[in-house]
DOSEDO-456278 format. One record per residue: residue in one letter; x, y, z of N, C-alpha, C in turn. Coordinates in steps of 0.02 Angstrom, whole numbers, padded with zeros to 5 digits, always signed. Layout:
<atoms>
AXYZXYZXYZ;...
</atoms>
This chain:
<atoms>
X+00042-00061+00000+00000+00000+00000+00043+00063+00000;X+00108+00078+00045+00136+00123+00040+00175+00133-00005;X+00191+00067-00027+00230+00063-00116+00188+00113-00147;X+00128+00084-00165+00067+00129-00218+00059+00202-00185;X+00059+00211-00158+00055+00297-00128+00101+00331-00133;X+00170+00324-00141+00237+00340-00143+00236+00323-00231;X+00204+00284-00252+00221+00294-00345+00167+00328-00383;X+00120+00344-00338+00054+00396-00363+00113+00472-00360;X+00128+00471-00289+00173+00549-00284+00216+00553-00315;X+00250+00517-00349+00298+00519-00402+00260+00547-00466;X+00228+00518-00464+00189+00521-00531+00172+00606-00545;X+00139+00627-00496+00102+00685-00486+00147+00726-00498;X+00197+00734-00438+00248+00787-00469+00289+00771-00529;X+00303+00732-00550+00322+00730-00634+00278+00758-00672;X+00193+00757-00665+00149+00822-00733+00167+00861-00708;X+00169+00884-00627+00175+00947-00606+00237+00998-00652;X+00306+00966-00631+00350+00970-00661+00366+00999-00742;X+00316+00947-00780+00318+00920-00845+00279+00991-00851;X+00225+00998-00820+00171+01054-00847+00215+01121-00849;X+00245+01127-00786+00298+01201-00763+00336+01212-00832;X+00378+01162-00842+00431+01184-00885+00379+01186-00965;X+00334+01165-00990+00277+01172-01061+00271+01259-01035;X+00258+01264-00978+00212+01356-00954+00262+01401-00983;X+00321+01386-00936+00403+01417-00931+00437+01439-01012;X+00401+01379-01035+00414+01385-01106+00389+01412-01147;X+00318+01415-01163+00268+01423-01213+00243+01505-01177;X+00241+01515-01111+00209+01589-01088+00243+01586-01022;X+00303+01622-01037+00343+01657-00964+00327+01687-00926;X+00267+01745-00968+00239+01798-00920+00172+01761-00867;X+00157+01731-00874+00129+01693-00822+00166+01665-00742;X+00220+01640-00770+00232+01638-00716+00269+01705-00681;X+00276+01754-00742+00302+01814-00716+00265+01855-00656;X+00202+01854-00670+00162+01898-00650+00121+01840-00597;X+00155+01783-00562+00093+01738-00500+00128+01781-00448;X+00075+01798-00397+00078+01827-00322+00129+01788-00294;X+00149+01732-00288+00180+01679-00256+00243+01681-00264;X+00273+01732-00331+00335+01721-00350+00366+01772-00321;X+00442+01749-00280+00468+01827-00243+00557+01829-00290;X+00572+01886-00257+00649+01914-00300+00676+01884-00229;X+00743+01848-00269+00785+01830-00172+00840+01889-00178;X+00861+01889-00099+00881+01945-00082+00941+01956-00127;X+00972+02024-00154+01028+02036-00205+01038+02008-00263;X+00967+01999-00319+00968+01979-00371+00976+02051-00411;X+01003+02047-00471+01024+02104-00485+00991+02120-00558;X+00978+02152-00606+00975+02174-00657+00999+02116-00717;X+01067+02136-00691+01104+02061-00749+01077+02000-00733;X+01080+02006-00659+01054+01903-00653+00982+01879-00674;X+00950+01927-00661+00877+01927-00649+00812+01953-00699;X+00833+01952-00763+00802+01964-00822+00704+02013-00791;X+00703+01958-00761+00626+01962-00730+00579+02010-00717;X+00643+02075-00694+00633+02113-00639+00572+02182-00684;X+00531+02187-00652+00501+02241-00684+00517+02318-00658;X+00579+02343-00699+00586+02426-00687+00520+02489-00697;X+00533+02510-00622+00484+02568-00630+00461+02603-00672;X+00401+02645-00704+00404+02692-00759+00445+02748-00758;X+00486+02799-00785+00509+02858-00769+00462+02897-00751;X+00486+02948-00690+00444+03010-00703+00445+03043-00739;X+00376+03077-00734+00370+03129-00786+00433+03206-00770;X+00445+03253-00847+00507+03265-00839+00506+03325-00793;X+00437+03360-00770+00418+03395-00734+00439+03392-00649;X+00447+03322-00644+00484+03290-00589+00549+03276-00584;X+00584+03267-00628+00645+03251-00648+00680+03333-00655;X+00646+03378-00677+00687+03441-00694+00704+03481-00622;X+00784+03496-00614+00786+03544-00567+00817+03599-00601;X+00828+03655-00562+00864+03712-00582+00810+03772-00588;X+00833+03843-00616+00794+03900-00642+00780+03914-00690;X+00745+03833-00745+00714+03838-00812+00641+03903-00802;X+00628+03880-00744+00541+03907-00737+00562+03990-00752;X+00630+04012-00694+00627+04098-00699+00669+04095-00764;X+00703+04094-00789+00742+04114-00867+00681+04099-00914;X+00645+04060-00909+00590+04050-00969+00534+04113-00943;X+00526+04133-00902+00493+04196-00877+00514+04268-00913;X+00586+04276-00894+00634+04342-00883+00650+04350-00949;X+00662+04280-00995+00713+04306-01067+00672+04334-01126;X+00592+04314-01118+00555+04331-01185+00578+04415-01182;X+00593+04460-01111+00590+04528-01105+00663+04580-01128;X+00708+04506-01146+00779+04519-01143+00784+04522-01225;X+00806+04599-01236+00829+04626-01300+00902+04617-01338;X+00936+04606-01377+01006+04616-01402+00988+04675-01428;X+01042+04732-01441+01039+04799-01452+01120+04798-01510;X+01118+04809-01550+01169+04832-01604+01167+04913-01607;X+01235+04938-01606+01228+05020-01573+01283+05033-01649;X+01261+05080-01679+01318+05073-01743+01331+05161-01714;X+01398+05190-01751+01429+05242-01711+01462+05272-01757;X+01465+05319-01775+01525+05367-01824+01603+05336-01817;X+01642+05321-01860+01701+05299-01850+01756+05344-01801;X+01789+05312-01771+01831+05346-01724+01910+05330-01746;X+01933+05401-01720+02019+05411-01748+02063+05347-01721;X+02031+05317-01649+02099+05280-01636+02043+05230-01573;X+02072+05163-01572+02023+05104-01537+02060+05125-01466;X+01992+05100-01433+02009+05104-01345+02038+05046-01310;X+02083+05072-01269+02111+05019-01237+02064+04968-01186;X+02097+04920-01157+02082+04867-01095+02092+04905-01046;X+02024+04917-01019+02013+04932-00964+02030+04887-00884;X+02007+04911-00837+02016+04864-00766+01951+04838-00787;X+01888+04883-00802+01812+04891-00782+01805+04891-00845;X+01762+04834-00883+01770+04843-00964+01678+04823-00940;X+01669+04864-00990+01585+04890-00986+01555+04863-01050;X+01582+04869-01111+01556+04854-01184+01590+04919-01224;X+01577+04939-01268+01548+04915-01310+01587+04932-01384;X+01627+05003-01405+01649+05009-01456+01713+04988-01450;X+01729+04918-01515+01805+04902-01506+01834+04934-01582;X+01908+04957-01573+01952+04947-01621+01914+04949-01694;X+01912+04984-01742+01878+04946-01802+01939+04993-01847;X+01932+04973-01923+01987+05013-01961+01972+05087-01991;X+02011+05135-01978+01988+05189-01977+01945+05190-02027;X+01892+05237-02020+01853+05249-02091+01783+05199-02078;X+01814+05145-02041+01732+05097-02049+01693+05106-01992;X+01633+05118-02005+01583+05126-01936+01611+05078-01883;X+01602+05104-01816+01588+05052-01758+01535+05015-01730;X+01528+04983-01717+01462+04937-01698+01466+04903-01635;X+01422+04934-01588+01424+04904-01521+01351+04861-01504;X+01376+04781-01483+01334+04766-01467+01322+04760-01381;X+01256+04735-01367+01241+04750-01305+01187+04724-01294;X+01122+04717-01231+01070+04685-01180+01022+04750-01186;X+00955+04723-01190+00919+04758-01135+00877+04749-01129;X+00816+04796-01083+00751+04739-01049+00688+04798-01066;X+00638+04746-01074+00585+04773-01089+00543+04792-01031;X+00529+04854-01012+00517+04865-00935+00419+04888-00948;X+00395+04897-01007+00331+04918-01021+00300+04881-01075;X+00230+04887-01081+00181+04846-01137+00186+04898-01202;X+00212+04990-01177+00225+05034-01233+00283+05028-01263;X+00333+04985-01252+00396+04995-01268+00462+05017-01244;X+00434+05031-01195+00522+05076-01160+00550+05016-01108;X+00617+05029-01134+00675+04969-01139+00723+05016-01086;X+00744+04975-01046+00829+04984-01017+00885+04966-01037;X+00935+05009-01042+01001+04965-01059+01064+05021-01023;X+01112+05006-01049+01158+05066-01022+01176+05102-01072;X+01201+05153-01032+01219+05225-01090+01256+05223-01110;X+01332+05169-01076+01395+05145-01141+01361+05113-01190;X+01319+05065-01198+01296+05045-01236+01279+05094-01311;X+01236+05150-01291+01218+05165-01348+01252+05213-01343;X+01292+05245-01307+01330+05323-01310+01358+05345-01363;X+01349+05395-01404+01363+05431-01460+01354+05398-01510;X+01290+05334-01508+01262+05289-01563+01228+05324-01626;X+01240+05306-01688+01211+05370-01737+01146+05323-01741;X+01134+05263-01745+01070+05206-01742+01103+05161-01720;X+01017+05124-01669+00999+05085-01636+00946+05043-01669;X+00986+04967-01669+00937+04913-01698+00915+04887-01622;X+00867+04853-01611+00826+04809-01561+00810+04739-01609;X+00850+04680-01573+00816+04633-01588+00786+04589-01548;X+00716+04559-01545+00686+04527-01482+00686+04450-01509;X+00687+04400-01456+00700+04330-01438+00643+04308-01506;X+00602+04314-01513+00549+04283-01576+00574+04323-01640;X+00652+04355-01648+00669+04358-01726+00639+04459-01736;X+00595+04467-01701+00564+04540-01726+00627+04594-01732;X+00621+04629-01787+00702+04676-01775+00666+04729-01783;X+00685+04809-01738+00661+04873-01760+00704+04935-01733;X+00678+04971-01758+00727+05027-01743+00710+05084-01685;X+00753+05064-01619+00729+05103-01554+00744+05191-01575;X+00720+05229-01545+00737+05307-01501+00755+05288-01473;X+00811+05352-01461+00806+05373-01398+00773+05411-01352;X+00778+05397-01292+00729+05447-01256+00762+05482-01217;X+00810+05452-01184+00868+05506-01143+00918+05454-01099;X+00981+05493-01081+01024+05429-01033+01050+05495-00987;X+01073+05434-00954+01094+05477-00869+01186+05442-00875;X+01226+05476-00888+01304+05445-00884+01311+05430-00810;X+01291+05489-00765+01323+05446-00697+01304+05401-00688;X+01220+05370-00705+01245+05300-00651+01220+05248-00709;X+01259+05247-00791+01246+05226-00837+01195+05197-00858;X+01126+05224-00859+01081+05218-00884+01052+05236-00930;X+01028+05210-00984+00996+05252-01037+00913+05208-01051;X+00865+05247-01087+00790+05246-01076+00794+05247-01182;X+00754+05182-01186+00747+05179-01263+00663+05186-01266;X+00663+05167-01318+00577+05163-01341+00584+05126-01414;X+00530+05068-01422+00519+05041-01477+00447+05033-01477;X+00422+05035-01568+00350+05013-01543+00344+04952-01603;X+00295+04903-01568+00281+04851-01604+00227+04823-01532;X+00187+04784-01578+00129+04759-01549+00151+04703-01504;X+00118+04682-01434+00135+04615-01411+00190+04602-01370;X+00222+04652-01367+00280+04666-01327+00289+04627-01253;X+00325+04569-01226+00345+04539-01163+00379+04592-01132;X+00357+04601-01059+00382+04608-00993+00424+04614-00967;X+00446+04620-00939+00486+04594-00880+00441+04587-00816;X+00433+04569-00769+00424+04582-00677+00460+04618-00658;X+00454+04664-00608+00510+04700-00575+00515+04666-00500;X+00570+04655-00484+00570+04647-00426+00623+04692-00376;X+00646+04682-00317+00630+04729-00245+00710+04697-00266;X+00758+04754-00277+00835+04732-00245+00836+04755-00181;X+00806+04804-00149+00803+04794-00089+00805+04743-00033;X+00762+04687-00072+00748+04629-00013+00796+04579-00035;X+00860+04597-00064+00920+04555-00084+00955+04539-00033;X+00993+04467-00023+01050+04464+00021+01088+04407-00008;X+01151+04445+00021+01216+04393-00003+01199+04335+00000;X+01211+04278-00071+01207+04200-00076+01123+04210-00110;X+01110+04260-00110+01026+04231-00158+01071+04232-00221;X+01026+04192-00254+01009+04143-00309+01016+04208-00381;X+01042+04220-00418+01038+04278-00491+01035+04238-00549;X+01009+04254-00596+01027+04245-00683+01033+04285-00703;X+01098+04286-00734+01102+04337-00780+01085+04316-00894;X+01045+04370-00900+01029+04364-00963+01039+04413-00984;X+01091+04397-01052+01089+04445-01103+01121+04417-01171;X+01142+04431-01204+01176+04405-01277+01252+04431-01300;X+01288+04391-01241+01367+04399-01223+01389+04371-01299;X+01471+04411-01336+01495+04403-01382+01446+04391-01453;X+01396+04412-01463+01346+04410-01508+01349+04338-01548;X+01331+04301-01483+01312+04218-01496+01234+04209-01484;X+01206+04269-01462+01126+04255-01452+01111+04237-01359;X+01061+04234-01361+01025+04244-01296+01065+04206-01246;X+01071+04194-01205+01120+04166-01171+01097+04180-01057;X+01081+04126-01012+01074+04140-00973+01138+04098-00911;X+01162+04126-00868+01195+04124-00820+01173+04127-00755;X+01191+04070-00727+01194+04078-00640+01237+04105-00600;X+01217+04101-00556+01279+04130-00484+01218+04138-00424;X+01268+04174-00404+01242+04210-00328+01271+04276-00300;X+01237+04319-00288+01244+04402-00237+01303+04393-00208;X+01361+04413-00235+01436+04418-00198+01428+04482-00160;X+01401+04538-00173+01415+04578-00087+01342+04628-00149;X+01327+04674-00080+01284+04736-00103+01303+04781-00075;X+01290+04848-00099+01320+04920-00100+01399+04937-00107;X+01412+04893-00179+01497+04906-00205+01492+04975-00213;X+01545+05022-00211+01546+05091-00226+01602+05102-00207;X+01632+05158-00219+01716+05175-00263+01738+05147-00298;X+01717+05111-00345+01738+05083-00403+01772+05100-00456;X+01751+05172-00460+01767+05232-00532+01755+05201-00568;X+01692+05160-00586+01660+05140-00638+01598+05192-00657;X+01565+05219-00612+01516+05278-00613+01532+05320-00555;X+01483+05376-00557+01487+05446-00533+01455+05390-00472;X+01381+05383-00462+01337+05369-00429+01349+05299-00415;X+01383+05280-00359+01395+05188-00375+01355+05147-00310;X+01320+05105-00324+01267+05064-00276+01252+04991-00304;X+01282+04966-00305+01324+04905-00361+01284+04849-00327;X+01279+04801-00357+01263+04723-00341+01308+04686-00376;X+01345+04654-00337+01401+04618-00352+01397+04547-00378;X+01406+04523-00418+01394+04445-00419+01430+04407-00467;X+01424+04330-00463+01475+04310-00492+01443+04255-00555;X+01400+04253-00557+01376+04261-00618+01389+04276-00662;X+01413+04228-00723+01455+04258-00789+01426+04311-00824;X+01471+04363-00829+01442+04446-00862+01502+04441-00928;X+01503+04433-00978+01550+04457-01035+01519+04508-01082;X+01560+04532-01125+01552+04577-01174+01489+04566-01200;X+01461+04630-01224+01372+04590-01257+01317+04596-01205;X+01327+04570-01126+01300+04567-01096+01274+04636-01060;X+01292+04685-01070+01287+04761-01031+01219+04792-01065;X+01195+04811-01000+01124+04814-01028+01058+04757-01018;X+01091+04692-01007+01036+04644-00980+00989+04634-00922;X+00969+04585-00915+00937+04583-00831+00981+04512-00801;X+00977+04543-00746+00991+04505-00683+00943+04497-00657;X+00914+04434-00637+00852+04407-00618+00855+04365-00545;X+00800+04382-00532+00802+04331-00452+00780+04266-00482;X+00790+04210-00419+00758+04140-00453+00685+04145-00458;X+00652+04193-00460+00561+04186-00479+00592+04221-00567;X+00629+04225-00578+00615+04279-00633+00615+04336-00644;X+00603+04364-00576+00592+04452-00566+00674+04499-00573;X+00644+04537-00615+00705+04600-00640+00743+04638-00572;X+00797+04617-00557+00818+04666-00481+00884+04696-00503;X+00918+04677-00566+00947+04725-00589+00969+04724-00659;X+01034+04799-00674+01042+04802-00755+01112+04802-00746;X+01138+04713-00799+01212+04717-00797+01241+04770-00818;X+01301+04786-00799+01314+04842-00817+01421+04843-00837;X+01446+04797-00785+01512+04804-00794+01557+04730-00781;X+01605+04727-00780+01647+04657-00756+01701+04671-00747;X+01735+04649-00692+01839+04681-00672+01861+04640-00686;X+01891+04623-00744+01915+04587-00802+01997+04628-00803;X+02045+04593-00832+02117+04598-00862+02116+04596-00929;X+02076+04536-00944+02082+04534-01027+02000+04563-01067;X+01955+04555-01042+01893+04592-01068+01851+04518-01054;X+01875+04463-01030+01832+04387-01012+01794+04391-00930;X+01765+04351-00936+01724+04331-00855+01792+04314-00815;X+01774+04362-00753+01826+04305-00703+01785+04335-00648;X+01729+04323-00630+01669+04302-00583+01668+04355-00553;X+01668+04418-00567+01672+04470-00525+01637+04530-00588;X+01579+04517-00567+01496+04568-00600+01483+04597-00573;X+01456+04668-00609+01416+04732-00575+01336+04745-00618;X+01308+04742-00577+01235+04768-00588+01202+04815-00557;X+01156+04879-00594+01124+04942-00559+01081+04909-00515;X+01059+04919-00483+00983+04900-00435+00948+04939-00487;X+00872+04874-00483+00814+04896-00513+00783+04961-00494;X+00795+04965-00439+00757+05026-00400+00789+05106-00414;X+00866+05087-00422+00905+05147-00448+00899+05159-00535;X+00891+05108-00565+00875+05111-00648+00801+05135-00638;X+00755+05120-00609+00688+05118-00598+00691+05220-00594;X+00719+05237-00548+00702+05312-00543+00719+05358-00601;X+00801+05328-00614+00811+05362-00670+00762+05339-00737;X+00748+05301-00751+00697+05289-00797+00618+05346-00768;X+00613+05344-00728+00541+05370-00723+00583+05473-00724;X+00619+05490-00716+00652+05542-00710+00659+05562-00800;X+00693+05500-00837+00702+05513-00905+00633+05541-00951;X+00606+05489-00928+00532+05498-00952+00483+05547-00944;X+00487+05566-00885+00442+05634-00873+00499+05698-00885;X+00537+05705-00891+00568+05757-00875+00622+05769-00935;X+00646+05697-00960+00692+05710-01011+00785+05727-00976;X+00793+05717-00919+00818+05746-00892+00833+05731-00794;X+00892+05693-00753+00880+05690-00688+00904+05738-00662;X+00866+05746-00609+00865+05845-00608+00917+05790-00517;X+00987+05827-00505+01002+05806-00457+01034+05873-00430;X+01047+05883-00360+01077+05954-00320+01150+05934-00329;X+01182+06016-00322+01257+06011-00323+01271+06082-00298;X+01343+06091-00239+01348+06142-00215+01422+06178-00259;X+01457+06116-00276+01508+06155-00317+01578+06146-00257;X+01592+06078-00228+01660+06074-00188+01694+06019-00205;X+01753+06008-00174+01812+05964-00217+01830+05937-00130;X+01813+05871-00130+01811+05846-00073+01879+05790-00040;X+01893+05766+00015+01924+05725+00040+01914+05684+00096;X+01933+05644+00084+01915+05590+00142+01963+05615+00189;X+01923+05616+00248+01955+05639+00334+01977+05593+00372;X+02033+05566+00357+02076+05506+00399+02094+05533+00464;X+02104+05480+00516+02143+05501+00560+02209+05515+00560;X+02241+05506+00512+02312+05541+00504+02302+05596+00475;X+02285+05617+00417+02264+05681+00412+02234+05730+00433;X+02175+05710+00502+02144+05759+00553+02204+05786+00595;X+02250+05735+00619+02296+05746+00651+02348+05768+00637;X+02376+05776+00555+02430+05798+00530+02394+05876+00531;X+02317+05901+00516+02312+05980+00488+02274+06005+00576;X+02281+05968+00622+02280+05996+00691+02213+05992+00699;X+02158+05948+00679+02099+05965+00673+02046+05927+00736;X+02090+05891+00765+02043+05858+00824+02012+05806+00811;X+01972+05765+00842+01928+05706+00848+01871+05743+00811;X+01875+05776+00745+01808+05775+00704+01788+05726+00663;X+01740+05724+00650+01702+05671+00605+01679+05711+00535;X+01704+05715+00473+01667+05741+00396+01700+05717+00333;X+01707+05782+00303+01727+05771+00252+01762+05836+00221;X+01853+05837+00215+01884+05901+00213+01869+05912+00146;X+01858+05986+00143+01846+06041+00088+01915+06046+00045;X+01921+06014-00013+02024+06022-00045+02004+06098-00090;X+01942+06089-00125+01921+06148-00178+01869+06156-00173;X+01848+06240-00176+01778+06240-00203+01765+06281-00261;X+01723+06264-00312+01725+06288-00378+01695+06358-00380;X+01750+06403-00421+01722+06475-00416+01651+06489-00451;X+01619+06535-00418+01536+06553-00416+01506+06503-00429;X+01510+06437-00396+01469+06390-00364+01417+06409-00298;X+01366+06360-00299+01329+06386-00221+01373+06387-00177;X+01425+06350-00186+01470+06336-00096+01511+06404-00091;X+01541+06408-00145+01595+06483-00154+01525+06554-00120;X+01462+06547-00167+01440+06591-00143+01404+06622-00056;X+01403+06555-00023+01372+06545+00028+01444+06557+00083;X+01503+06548+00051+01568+06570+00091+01605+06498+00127;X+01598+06443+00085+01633+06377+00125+01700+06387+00063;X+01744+06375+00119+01829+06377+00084+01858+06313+00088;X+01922+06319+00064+01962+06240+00061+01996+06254+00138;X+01976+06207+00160+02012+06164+00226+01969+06151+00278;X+01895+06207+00262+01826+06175+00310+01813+06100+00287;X+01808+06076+00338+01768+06001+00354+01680+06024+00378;X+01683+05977+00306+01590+05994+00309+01571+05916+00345;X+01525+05959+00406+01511+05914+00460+01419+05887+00434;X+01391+05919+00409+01300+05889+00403+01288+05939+00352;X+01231+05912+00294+01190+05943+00247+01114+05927+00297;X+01100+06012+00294+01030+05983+00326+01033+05939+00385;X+00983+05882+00387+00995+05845+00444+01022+05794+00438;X+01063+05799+00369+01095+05722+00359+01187+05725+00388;X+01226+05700+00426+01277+05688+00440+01314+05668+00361;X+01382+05691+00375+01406+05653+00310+01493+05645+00324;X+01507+05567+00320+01568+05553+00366+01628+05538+00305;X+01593+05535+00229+01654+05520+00183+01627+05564+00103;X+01683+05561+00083+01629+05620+00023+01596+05562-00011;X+01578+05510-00024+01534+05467-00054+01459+05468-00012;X+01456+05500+00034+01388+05499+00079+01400+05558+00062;X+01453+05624+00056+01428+05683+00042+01383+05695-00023;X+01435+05654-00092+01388+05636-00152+01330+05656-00155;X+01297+05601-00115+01230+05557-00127+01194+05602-00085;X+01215+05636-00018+01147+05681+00016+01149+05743-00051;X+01199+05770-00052+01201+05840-00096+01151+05810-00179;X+01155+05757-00195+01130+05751-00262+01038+05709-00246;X+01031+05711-00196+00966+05710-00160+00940+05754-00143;X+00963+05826-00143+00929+05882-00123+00901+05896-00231;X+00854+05932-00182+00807+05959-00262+00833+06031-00270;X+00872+06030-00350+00891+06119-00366+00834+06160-00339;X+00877+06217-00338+00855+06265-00325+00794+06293-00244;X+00843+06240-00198+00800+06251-00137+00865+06267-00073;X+00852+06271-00021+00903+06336+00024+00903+06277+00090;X+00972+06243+00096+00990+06203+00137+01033+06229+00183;X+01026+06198+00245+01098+06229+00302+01149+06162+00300;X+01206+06204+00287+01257+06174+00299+01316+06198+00351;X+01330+06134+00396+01373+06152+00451+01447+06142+00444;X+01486+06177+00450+01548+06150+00451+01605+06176+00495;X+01651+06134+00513+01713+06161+00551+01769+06206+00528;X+01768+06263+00558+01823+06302+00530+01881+06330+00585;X+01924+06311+00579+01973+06337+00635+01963+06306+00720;X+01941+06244+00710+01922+06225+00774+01831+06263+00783;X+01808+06281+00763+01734+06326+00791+01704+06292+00746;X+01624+06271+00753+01575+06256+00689+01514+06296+00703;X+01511+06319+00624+01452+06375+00611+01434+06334+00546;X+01386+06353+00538+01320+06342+00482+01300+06391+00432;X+01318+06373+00390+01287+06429+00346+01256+06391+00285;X+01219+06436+00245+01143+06418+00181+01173+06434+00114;X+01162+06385+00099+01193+06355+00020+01112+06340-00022;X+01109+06403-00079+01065+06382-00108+01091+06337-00169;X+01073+06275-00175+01079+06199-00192+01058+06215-00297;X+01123+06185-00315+01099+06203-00402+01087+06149-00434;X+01067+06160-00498+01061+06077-00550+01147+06061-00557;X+01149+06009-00528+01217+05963-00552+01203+05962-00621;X+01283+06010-00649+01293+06010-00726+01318+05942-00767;X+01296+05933-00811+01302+05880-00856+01391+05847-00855;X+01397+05798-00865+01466+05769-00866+01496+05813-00942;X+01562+05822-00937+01610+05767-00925+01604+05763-00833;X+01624+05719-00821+01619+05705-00742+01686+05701-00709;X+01653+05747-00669+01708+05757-00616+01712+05736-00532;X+01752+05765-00480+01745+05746-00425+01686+05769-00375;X+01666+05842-00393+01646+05896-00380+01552+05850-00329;X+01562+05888-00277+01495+05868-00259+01439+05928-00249;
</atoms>
């Protein structure tokens, strides 16, 4: 009896068997897909044919980076071709190379190219004033191929800005955003159309804010970053990671005229005024008293006998200027405009070119050890060439 029970179980698992390997054979995916079947532990790819790989995600999941803000910021980003009366002799390599007219052979026009941003639905564009400076025409070409021929509307040399206008229907944006609410290590792109290869966007991050003494401009309030800026690029936007406009490239401290990670950009907010200044007025109406200033070291307070004061020494003041007329001489240390303190002539600058022409300020200053005050009626700061003069 246990003979016969023991040759039935033989039996059985031999169809069993017999049937597996007909399945195995004829339809794999069957046994691919039984609940019952498991992966043993560290079967791999190569060993394990079997294995069913996940679907990919979709690429919306897969994508990182600042596709979202550059696909925002660039439809607004212009290339600008600046053509120029021929010049007697090409400019050298600068420290601070800005753009835009190089070298050409005497006799043949110059042609500067350059960035800029579309700040309205009417047309008016930012870029800088090297850009188009002493341009006889201005082409505009926009990212969808459209080419036309900008105005001008007016530029400001100190703090290199200039205000275009184009018209064509359909015109992209920009966003503006707050350089104010900037801090070192946020996130920038820079866009513009470096070496006239076409649109072109760059990363980095906010290397410092409020660069100034640069002698790159009169008016300097810089955003620093390292973000590749080359030739071509002056005049673009610098973008936060949403996309939003917070500033206008403008320069790079270069040896040879290449990137070496050290960018300057206006603040939006400082292009922003002078643009709204260009526009209504044609013109930035800024105060000036007419003096030739110095920084007040402690070796120098102490070399001209002057005491523990705090200003800014008087070296010149320009004849029949407000200052000459109001009676401030060279060697007063001007201690406050109004109620503003002013401890270096770069804060003297900026209060004196914040007062509005033609209005009657007190100014205090030290003379001979004694400080008296006297009223400086405040004039239009005259047009560059640019000087020291505040």
């Amino acid at each position: 009896m246990l003979k016969r029970l023991w040759l039935i179980f033989a039996q059985a698992v031999t169809v069993v068997l017999a049937g597996l390997f007909v399945v195995a054979t004829l339809k794999p995916q069957w046994l691919r897909n039984a609940p019952w079947r498991s992966v043993p532990q560290g079967v791999t790819a190569q060993t394990e044919r079997q294995i069913a790989l996940p679907p990919s995600p979709p690429a919306s999941v897969m994508r990182t980076g600042f596709s979202q803000a550059a696909r925002l910021a660039s439809p607004a980003v212009v290339s600008i071709t600046a053509s120029k009366a021929p010049a007697r002799a090409g400019r050298g390599n600068d420290s601070f190379f800005g753009m835009p007219f190089g070298p050409h052979p005497r006799g043949s026009p110059q042609l500067g190219l350059g960035s800029g941003v579309i700040i309205s639905a009417d047309g008016v564009l930012l870029t800088n004033n090297h850009v188009i400076e002493g341009a006889s025409d201005i082409e505009v070409m926009l990212t969808d191929g459209r080419q036309v021929r900008a105005t001008l509307v007016g530029t400001d040399p100190e703090t290199d800005v200039a205000v275009l206008r184009i018209d064509l229907p359909n015109l992209p944006v920009i966003t503006m955003g707050d350089a104010g609410s900037l801090q070192v290590g946020d996130v920038v792109l820079a866009i513009g159309n470096p070496f006239n290869v076409g649109q072109t966007v760059t990363s980095g991050i906010v290397s410092a804010l409020g660069r100034n003494q640069l002698g790159i401009n009169t008016f300097e309030n810089f955003i620093q970053t390292d973000a590749a800026i080359n030739p071509g690029n002056s005049g673009g936007a610098l973008v936060d990671a949403d996309g939003r406009l917070i500033g206008i490239n403008t320069a790079i401290f270069s040896r040879s005229g290449g990137n070496l990670g050290i960018g300057f950009a206006i603040p939006v907010d400082v292009a922003r005024q002078v643009a709204s200044a260009l526009l209504k007025d044609g013109v930035v109406a800024r105060g000036w008293i007419g003096v030739q200033t110095r920084e007040l070291t402690p070796e120098l307070a102490e070399a001209l006998n002057l005491g523990p004061v705090r200003g800014v020494l008087i070296g010149g003041v320009v004849a029949e200027a407000p200052a000459a007329k109001a009676g401030l001489k060279p060697g007063d240390v001007l201690l406050r405009i109004g109620p503003q303190t002013v401890a270096t002539p770069a804060e003297l600058l900026a209060t004196v070119a914040s007062l509005k022409p033609k209005t009657l300020v007190d100014v205090s200053i030290q003379r001979a050890g004694k400080t008296m005050t006297l009223q400086v009626d405040v004039a239009q700061r005259p047009r560059p060439p640019r000087d020291q003069d505040d």
